[in-house]
Each structure stands twice: as structure tokens, then as C-alpha cells.
MIVEXZA-604637 format. One record per residue: residue number from 1; x, y, z of N, C-alpha, C in turn; chain; residue in three letters. Coordinates in steps of 0.1 Angstrom, whole numbers. Atoms other than C-alpha are relative to their C-alpha. Layout:
BEGIN
PT    i     nu     nv     nw    cau    cav    caw     cu     cv     cw  ch   aa
PT  NUM      X      Y      Z      X      Y      Z      X      Y      Z   A  ALA
...
This chain:
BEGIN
PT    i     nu     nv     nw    cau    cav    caw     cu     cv     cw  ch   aa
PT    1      8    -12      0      0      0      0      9     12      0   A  UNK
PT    2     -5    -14      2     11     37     -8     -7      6     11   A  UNK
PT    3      4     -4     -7      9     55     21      2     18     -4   A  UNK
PT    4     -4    -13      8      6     96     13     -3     10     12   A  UNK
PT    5      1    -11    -11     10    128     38     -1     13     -8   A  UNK
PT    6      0    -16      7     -4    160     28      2      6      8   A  UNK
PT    7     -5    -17     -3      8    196     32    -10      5      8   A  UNK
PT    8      9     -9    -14     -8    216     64     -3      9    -13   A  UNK
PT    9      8    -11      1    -33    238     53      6      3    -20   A  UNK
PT   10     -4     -4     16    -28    235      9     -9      9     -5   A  UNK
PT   11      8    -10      0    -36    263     -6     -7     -5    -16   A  UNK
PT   12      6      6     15    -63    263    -36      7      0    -13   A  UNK
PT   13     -7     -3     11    -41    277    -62      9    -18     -6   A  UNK
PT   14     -8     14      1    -19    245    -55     -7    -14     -7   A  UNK
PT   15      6     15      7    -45    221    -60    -11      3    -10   A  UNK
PT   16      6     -2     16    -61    238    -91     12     -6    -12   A  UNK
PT   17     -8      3     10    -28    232   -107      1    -14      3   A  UNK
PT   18      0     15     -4    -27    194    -93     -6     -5     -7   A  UNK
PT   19     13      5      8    -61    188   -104      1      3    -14   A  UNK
PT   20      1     -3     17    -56    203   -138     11     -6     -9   A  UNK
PT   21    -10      7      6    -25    183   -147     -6    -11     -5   A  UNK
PT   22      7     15      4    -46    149   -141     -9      1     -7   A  UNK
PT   23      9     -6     11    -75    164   -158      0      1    -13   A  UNK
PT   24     -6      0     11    -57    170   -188      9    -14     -9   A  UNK
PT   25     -5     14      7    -46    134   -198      8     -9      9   A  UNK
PT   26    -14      6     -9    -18    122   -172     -9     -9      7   A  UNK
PT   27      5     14     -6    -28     86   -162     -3      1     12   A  UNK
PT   28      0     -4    -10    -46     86   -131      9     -9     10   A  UNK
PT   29     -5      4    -12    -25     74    -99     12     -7     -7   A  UNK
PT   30    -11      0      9      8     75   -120     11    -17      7   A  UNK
PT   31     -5      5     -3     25     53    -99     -1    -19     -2   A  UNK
PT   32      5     17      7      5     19   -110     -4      3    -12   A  UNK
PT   33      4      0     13      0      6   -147    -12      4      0   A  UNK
PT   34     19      0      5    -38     16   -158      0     -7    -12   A  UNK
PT   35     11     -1    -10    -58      6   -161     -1     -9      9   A  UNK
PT   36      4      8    -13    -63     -8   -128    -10      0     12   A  UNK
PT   37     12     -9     -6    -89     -6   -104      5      3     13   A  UNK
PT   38     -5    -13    -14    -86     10    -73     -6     -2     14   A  UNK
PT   39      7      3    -11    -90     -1    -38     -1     10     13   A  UNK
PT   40      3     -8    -10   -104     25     -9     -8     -3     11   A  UNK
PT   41     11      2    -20   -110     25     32      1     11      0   A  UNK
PT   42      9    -12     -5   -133     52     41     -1     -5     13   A  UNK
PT   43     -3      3    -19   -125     55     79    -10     15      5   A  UNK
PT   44      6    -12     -8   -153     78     98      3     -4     12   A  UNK
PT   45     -5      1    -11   -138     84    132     -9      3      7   A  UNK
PT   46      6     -6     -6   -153     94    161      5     11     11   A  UNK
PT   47    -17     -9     -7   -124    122    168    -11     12      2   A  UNK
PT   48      9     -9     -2   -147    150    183      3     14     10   A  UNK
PT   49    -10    -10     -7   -121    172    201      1     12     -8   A  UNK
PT   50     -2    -13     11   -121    201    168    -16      6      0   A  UNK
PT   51     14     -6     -5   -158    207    175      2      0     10   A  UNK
PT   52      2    -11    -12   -165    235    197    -14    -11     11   A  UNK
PT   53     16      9    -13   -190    224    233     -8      6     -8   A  UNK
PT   54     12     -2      4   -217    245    215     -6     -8    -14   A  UNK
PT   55      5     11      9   -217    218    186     -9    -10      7   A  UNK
PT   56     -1     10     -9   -213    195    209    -15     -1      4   A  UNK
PT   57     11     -1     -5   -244    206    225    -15      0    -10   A  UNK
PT   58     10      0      8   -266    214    196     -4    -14     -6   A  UNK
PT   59      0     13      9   -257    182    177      1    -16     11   A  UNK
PT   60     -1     15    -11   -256    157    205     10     -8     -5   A  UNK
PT   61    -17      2      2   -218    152    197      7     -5     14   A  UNK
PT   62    -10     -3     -8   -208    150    232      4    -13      4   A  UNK
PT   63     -8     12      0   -192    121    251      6     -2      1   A  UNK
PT   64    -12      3      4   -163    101    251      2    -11     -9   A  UNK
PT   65     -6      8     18   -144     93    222      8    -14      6   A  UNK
PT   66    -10     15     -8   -133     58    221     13      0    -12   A  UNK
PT   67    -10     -2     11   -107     71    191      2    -15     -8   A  UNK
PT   68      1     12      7   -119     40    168     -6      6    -14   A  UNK
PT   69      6     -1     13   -138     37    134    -10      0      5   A  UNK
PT   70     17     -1      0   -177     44    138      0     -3    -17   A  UNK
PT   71      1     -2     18   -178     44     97     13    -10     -7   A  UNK
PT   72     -7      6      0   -158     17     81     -1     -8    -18   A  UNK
PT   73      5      8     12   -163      8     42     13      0     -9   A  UNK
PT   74     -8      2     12   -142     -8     13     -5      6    -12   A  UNK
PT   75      7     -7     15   -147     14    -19     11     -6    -12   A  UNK
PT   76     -2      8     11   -141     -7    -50     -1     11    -11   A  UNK
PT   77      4     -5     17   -135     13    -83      8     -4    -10   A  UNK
PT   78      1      6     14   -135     -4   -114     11      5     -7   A  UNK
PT   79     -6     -4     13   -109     -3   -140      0     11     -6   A  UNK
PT   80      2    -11     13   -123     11   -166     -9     15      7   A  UNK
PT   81      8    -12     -7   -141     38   -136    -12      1     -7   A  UNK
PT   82      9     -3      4   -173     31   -148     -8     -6      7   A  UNK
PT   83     10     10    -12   -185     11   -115      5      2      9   A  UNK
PT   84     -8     -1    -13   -181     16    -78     -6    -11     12   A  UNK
PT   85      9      9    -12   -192    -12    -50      7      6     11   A  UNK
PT   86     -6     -7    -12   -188      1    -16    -12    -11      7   A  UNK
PT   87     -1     11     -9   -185    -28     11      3      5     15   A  UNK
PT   88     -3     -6     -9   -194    -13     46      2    -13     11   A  UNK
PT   89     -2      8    -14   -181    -33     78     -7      4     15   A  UNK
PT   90      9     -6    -11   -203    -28    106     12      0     14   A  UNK
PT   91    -16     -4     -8   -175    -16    136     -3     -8      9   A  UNK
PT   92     -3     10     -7   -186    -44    159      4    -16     -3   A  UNK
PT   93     -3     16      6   -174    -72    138     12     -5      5   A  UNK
PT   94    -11      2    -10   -151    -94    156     11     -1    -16   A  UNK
PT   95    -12      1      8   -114    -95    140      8     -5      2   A  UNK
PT   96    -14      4     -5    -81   -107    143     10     12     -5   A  UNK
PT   97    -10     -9      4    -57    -82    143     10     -2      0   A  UNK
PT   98    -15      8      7    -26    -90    125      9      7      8   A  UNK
PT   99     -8    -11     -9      7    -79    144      7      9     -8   A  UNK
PT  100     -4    -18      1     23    -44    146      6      0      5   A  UNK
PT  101    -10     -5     -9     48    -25    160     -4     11      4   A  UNK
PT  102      7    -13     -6     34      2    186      8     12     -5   A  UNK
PT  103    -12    -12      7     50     37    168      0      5     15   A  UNK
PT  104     -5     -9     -9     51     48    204     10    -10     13   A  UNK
PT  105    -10      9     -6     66     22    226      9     -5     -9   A  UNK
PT  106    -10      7      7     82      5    201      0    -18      0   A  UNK
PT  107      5     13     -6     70    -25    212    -11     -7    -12   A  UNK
PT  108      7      8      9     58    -59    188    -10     -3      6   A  UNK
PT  109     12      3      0     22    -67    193     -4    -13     -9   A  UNK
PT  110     10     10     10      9   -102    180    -11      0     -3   A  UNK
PT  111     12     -2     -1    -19   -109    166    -10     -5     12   A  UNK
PT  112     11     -2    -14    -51   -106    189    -12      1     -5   A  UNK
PT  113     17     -3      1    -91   -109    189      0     17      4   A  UNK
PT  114      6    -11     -1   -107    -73    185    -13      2     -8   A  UNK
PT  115      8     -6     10   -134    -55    174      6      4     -9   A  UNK
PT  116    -13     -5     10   -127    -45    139      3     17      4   A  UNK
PT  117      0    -15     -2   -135     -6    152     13      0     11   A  UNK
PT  118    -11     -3     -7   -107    -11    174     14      1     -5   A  UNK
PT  119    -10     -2      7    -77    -13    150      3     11     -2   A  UNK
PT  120      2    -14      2    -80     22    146      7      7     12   A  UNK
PT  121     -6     -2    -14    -77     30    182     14     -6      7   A  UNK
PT  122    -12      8     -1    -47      8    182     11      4     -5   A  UNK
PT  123    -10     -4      5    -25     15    157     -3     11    -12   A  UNK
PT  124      5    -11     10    -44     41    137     -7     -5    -18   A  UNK
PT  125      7      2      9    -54     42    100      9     -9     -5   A  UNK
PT  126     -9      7     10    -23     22     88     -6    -18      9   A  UNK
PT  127      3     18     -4    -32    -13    113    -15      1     -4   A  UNK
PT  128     15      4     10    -73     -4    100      7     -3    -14   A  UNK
PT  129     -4     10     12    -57    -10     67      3    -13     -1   A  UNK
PT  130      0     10     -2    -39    -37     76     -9    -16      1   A  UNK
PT  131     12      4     -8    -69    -50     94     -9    -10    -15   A  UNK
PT  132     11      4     10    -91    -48     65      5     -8    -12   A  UNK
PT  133     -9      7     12    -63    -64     38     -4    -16      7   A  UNK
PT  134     -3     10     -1    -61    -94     60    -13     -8      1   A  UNK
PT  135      9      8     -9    -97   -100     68     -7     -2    -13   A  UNK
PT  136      6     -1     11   -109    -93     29     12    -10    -12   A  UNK
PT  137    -10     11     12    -79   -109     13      1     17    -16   A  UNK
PT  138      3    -12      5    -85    -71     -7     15     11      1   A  UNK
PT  139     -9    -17     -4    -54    -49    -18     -5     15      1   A  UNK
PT  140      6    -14     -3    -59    -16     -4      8     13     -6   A  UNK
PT  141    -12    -14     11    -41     18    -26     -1     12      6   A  UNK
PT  142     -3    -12    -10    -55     41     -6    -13      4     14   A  UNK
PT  143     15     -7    -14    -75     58     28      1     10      0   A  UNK
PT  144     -1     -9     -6    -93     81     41     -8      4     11   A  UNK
PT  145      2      0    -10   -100     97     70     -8     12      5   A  UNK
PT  146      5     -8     -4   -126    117     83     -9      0     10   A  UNK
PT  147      0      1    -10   -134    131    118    -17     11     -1   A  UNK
PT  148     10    -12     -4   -165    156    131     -2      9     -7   A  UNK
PT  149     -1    -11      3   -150    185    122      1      1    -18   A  UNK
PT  150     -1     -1     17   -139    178     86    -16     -7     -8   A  UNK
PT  151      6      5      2   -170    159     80    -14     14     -3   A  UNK
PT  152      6    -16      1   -193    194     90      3      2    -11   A  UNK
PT  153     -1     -9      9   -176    213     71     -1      1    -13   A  UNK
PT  154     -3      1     18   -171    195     37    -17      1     -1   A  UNK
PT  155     11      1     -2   -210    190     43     -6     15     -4   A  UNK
PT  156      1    -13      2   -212    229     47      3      8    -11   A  UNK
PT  157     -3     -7     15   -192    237     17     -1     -2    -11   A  UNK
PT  158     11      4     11   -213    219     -5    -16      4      0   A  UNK
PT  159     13     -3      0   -243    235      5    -11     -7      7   A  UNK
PT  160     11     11     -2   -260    206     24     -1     -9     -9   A  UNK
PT  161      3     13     10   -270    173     10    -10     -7      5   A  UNK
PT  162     19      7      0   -307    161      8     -2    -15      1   A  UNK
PT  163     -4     15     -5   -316    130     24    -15      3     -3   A  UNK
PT  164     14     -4     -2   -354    117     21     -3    -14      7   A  UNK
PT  165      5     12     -8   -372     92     42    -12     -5     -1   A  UNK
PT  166     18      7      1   -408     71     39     -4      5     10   A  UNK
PT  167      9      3    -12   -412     69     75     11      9      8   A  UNK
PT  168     -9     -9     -9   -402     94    105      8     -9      6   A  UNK
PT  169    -13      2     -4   -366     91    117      0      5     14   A  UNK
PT  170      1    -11     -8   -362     98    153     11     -9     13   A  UNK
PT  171    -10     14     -7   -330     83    177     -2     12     16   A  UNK
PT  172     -9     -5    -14   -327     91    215      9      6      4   A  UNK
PT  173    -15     -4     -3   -291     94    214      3     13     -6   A  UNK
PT  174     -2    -12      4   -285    121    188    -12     11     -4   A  UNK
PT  175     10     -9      0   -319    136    189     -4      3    -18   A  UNK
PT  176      4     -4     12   -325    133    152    -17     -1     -2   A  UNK
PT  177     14      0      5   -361    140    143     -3     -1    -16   A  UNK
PT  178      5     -4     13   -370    136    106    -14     -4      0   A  UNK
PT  179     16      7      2   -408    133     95      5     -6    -16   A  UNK
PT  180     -2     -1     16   -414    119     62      3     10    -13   A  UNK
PT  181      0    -11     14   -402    134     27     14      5      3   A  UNK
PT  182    -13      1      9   -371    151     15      8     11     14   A  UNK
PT  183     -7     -7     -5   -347    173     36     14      4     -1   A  UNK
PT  184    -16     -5      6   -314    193     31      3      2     12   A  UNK
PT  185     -6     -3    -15   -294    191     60     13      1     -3   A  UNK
PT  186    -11     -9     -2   -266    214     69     12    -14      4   A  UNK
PT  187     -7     10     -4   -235    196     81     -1     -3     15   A  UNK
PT  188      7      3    -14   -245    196    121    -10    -11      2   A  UNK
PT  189     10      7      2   -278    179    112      5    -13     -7   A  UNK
PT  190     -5      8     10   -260    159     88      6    -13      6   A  UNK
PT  191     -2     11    -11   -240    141    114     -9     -8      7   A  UNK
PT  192      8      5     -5   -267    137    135     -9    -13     -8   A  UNK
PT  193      6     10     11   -283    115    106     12     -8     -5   A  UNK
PT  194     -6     13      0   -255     93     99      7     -6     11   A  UNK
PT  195     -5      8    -14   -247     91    135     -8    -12      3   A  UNK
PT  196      8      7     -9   -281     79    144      1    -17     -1   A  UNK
PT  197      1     14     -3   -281     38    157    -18     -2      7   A  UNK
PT  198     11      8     -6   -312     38    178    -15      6     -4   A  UNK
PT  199     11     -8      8   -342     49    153    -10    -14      1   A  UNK
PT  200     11     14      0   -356     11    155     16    -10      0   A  UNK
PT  201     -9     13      0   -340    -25    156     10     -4     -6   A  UNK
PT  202    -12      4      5   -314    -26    133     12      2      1   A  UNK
PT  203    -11     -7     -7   -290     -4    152     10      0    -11   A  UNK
PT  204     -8     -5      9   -259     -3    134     -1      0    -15   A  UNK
PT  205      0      4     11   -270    -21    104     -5      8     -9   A  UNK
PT  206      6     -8      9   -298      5     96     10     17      0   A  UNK
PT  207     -8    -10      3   -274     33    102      8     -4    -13   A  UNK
PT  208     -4      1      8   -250     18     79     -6      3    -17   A  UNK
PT  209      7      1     10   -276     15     56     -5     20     -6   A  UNK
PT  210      0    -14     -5   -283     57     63     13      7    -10   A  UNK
PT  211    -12     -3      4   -248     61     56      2     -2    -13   A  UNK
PT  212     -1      7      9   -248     44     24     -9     14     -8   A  UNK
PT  213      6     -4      6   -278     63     14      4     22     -1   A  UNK
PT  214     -8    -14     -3   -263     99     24     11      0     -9   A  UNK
PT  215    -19     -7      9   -228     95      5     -8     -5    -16   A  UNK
PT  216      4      1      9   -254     85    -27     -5     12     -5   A  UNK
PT  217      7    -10      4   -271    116    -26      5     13      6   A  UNK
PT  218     -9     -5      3   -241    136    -18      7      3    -14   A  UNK
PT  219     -7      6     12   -227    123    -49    -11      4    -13   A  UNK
PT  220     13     -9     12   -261    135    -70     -1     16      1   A  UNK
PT  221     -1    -15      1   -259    167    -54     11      8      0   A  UNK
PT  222    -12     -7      7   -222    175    -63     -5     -4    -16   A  UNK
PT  223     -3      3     18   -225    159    -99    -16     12     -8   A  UNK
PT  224     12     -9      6   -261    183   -103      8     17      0   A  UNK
PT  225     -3    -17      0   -242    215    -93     19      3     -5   A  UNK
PT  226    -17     -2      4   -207    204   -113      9      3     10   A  UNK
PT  227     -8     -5     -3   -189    206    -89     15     -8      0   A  UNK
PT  228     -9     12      4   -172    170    -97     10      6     -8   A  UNK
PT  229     -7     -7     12   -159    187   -128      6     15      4   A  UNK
PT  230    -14    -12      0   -145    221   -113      5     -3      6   A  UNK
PT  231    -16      0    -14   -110    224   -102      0      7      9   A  UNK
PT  232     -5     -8     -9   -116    252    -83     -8     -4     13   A  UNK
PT  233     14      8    -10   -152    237    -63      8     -8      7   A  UNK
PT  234      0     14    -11   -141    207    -56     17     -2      7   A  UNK
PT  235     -8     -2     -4   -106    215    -49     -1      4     17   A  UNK
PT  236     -2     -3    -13   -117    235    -17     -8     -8      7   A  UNK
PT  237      7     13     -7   -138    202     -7     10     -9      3   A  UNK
PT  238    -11      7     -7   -107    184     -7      6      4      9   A  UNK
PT  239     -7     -9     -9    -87    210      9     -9     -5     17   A  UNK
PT  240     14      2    -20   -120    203     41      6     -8      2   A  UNK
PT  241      0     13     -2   -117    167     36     12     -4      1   A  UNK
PT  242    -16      5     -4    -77    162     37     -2      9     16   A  UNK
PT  243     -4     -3     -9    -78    186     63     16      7      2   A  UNK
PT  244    -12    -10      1    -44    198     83      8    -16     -6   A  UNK
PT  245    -14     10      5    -12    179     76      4     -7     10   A  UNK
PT  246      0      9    -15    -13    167    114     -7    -14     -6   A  UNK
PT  247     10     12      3    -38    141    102      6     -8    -14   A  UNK
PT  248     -7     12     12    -24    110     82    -10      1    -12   A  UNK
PT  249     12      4      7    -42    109     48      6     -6    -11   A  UNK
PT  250     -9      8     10    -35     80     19     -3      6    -15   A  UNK
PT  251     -2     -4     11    -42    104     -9      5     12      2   A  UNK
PT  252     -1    -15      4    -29    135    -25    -11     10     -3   A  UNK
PT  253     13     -8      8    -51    163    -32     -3      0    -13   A  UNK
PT  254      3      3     14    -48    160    -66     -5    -11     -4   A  UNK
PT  255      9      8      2    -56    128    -69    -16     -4      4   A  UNK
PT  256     10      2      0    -84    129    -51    -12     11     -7   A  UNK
PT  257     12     -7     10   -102    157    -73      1     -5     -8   A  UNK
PT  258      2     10     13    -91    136   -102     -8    -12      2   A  UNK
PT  259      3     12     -4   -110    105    -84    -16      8     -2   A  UNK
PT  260     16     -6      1   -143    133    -83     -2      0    -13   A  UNK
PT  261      1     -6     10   -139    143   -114     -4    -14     -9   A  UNK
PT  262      5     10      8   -139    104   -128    -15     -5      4   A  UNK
PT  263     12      1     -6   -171     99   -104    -11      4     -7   A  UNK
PT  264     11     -8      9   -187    121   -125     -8     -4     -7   A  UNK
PT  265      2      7     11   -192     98   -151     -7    -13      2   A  UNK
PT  266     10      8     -2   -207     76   -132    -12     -5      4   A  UNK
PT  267     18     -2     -3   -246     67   -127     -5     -5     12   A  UNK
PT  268      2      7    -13   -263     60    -96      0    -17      3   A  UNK
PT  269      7     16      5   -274     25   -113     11    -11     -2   A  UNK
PT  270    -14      7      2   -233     17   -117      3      2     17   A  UNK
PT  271     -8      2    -14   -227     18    -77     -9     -8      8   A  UNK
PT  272      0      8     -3   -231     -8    -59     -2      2     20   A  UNK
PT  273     -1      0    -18   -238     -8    -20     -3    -14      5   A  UNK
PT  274      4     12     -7   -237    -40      5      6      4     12   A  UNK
PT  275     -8     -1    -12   -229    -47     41     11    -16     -3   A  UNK
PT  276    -10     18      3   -202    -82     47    -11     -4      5   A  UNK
PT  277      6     14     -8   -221   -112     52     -3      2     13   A  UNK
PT  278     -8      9    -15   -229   -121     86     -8    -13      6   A  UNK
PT  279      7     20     -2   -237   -154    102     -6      2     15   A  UNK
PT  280      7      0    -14   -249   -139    136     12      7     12   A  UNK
PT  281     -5     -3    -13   -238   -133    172     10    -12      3   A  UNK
PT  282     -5      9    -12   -208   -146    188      2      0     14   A  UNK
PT  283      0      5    -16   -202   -160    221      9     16      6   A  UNK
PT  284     -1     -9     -9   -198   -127    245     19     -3      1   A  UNK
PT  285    -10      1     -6   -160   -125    254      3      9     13   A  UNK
PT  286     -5    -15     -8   -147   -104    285      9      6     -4   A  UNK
PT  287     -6    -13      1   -120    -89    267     -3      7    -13   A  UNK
PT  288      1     -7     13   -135    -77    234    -15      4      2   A  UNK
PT  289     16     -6      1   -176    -75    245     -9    -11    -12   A  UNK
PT  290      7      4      9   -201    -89    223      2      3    -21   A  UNK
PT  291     -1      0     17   -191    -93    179     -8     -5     -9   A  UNK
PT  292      6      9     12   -205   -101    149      4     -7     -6   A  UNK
PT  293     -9     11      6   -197   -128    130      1      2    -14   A  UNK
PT  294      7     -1     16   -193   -125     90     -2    -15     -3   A  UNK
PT  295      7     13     13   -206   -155     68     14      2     -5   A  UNK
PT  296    -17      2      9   -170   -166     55     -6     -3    -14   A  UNK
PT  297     -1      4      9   -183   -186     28     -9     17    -11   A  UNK
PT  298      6    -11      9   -205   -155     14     11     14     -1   A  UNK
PT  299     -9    -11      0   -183   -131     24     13     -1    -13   A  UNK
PT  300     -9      3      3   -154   -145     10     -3     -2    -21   A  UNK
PT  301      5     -3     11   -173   -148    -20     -2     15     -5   A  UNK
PT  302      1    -16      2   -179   -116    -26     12     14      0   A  UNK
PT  303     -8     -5      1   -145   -102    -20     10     -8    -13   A  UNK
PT  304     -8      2     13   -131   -126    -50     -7     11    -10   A  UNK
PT  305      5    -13     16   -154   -103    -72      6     11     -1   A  UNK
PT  306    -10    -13      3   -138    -75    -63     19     -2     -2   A  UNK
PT  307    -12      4      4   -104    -91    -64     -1     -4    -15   A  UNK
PT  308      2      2     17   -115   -100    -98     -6     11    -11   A  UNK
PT  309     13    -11      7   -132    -69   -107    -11     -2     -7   A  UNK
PT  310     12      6      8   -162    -80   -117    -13      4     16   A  UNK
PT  311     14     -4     -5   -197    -64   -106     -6     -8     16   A  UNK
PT  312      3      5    -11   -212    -75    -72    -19     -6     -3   A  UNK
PT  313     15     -1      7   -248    -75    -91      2     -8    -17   A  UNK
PT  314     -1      1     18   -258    -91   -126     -7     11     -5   A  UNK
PT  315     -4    -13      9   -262    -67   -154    -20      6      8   A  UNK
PT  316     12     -4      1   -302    -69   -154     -7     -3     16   A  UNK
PT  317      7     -6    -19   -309    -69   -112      6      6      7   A  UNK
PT  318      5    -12     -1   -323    -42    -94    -12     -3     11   A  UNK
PT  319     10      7     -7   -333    -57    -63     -3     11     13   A  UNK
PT  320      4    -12     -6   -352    -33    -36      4     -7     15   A  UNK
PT  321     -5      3    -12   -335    -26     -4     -4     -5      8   A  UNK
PT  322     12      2    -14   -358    -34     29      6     11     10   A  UNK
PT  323     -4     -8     -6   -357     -5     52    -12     -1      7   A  UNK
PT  324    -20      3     -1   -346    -11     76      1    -10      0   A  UNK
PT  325     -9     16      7   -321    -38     68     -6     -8     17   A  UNK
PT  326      0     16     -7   -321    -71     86     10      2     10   A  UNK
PT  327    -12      5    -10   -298    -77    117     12     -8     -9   A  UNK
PT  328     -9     12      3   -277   -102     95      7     12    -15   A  UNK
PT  329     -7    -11     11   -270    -71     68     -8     -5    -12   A  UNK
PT  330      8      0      9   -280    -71     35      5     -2    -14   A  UNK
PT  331     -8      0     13   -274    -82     -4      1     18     -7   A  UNK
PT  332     -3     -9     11   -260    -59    -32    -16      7     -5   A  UNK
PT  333     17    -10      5   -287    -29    -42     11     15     -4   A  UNK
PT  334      0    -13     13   -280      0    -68     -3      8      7   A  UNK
PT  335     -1     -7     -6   -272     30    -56    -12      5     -3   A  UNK
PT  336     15     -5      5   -304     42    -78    -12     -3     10   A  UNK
PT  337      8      6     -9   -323     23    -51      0     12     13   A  UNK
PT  338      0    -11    -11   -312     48    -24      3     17     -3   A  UNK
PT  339      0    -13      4   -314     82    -43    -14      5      2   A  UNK
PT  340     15     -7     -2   -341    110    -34    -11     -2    -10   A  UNK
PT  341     11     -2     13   -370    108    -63     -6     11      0   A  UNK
């Protein structure tokens, strides 16, 4: 894996000209043959220390951070970039965490049972890589990483992004209220909607599924207002979303406006959403808590297709979500499935 450190605080000019190199013909992600397809972990943290207490307070942000993964998906893109499956891991799945060397003691760590949300908290975003290579069998090229504050704001600097729902949304924990029908929510609100777990029975699974349907219709409402396509738009959405230079991130800025820019091109009806397999509850441990189990044989299935690149769906199904999902997660469903109407 290519690991990549961006520049504190890049300024736009820099990554207009970044963006407009790749833009202009230069193979994307120079460093591998193309066409190749492109493996990405999307790591949502739950780092909540760069939000102010009066977030904190409005958005029912507060708490303590357990500095793990809340948000945890494999994003698959295609070759030829004209397909994306995105494979979320629900963050209580039990794992085996491969060994490491602590960058602060210095000290070997063998492998060990965990939650997979705990690799994060462990050794950061480089053992969640790890993590996710050894448990998917899946080369990974790049991550990324976003916390509270960069999440807001990229939210904010796109104007909001319209979520809609059948049935009222409403969690205890982060006090999300939605009624039925369409709504644009700011980036505050925004959280609070892909925070929420306790809206009804499927706790993480229907969040996941939330989350899924949020970064679909993000993805409709950049590609309706171009912003995929300008260097200068989506440049200062990277600029949010990398963040400072304190924070590990496994792309360049440039590449990743070159990554919007090929997005562009793609239809809701070519992306692909699923959760892994799972086969149930296992046995309680005292030192990890209660896990989920994945379904090897399905699972495992389903990670050769993307090691093979080849579609997670056949060409002609177009099968309809169930909301909310199942406890056990859910097959392959078109992103078209989870876009506003």
C-alpha cells in the first residue's frame, strides 16, 4: 500500500494546478499501470475534540471518544471507472488483528481478537488497513480519514445534502427527528443522521444503511451543481476533507479531485452498495464484548469479485432494499435504489 502525507493547510491555487495536470490526460494514480482498479477505506472516526461544546451541545456530539472507526467501508472502483461497490463493515465485527509494531513504545504486538472498530484505536489508520487487507484478502491503494469537524464542514461547503425518508426518523441518542419526505441538512444535522443507531431494531446495520444512502445523494448533489468537474469547487472540498497535515491521509489532493472528477461519469445505477455477510452473534468475550460474526463462505465470496473486478450484481438486477435492513446485513442494491425521487 502507498501511504501519502499531505501539506498543512494546501492552498487552492496548488490544487487547481494538481487537479488540472490529471484532468488533462496524465494517467490517473501515475505510480500503478492503468488501467487498474482502485482499492479504498473510508474510515469515519469518532475524533470529536475540533468541535466547539456548543456543537457538541446542539448536535448531541458529546461524550467520550473511544478514538476508533464508527464508519468503516471498502470502496471498490472499477478499471475502466465506470463502476463503484462500496462494502461497509459494521464496527462491531469481531477481527483478528494482524501484528504491529506500537510507533510509540516501540513494542511488537501479536496478533489478537478485537473488534474491527478497534484497529484504529490501536494503531491508527495504517493497522485499520492492515486489518481490512487481512480480513478481505482485498489490496488496499489508498484511505481516508474523516473526523467531526472535517465531515461538518465538507457538508457545509457543499451547500448541504438532501436525504429523504418514507417513515419518521427519530434516535434518543443524537436527537435526530426527521418526518417523512425530502430534507437538506446542513452539516451539524447531517451528522446527527448518519450518526443515528437507535431509530428502531437494526441499530448499526440501519445506520450503515443511512450512511450508504447519504454518500449516494451527496454524490447526486455534487454531480447536479458540477462541482465534480471544477478544479476550483471541488478542490476547496478536498482542501475540508484532507484537512491539516497533522492528520495521516493516503491520498494527494490531486488525486483525489481527479477521483471526483472520474465519479462524475458515473450513474447511480453503476454503484453498488452492501454490508459483509454475517452469520450472527458470537459468544460474549470479556476482553472484546459482544461481535459479529461474517458468513465466510459468502463473504469470501464476494471479496473474489472485487479481487477479480467484476460487478457484485448481474447486469439486469435491481433488487429493492428493505428498510430497515435485517440484523444479518444485506445483499448488493444499486445505488439508484437509495437516491431521493
Amino acid at each position: 500500500m502507498t501511504t501519502k502525507r499531505t501539506l498543512s493547510s494546501l492552498a487552492i491555487p496548488v490544487l487547481v494546478l494538481a487537479a488540472g495536470s490529471t484532468l488533462l490526460g496524465t494517467a490517473p494514480f501515475p505510480e500503478r499501470q492503468a488501467p487498474r482498479p482502485l482499492n479504498i477505506v473510508l474510515m469515519g472516526t469518532d475524533g470529536r475534540d475540533t468541535i466547539t461544546a456548543a456543537e457538541k451541545r446542539e448536535f448531541h456530539a458529546g461524550g467520550i471518544a473511544c478514538n476508533c472507526t464508527d464508519v468503516l467501508m471498502l470502496v471498490h472502483v472499477s478499471a475502466r471507472r465506470d463502476r463503484v461497490s462500496v462494502v461497509s463493515m459494521p464496527r462491531d465485527s469481531y477481527a483478528d488483528i494482524p501484528p504491529y509494531r506500537d510507533s510509540d513504545s516501540g513494542e511488537e504486538r501479536g496478533p489478537h481478537p478485537s473488534k474491527i472498530n478497534g484497529a484504529y484505536a490501536e494503531g491508527g489508520p495504517a493497522l485499520t488497513v492492515n486489518t481490512v487487507e487481512s480480513m478481505t484478502g482485498v489490496r488496499i491503494d489508498r484511505f481516508l480519514q474523516v473526523d467531526f469537524r472535517r465531515f461538518i464542514d465538507a457538508v457545509n461547503e457543499v451547500g448541504g445534502v438532501e436525504v429523504c425518508t418514507p417513515r419518521t426518523l427519530k434516535d434518543s441518542a443524537t436527537k435526530l427527528h426527521l418526518k417523512p419526505g425530502k430534507h437538506r441538512l446542513k452539516g451539524g444535522p447531517a451528522l446527527q443522521y448518519v450518526r443515528s443507531r437507535h431509530v428502531d431494531g437494526s441499530a448499526d446495520l440501519g445506520r450503515i444503511q443511512r450512511q450508504q444512502r447519504f454518500l449516494v445523494n451527496a454524490l447526486r448533489g455534487l454531480k447536479a451543481k458540477k462541482v465534480l468537474t471544477d478544479p476550483v469547487g471541488m478542490a476547496r472540498v478536498v482542501d475540508t476533507l484532507l484537512g491539516s497535515g497533522k492528520v495521516e491521509q493516503g491520498f494527494a489532493a490531486g488525486e483525489l479531485v481527479q477521483l471526483a472528477a472520474a465519479l462524475d461519469k458515473v450513474p447511480a445505477r453503476a454503484l453498488e452498495f452492501t454490508t459483509v455477510p454475517i452469520a450472527g452473534f458470537n459468544a460474549t468475550r470479556p476482553d472484546i464484548g459482544s461481535t459479529l460474526a461474517w458468513d465466510r463462505k459468502r463473504a469470501d465470496a464476494m471479496f473474489d469479485k472485487l479481487r477479480a473486478d467484476r460487478p457484485l450484481l448481474k447486469a439486469d438486477a435491481d433488487p429493492k432494499p428493505k428498510d430497515p435492513p435485517g440484523l444479518m446485513g444485506y445483499a448488493p442494491v444499486r445505488g439508484s435504489r437509495f437516491a431521493c425521487k
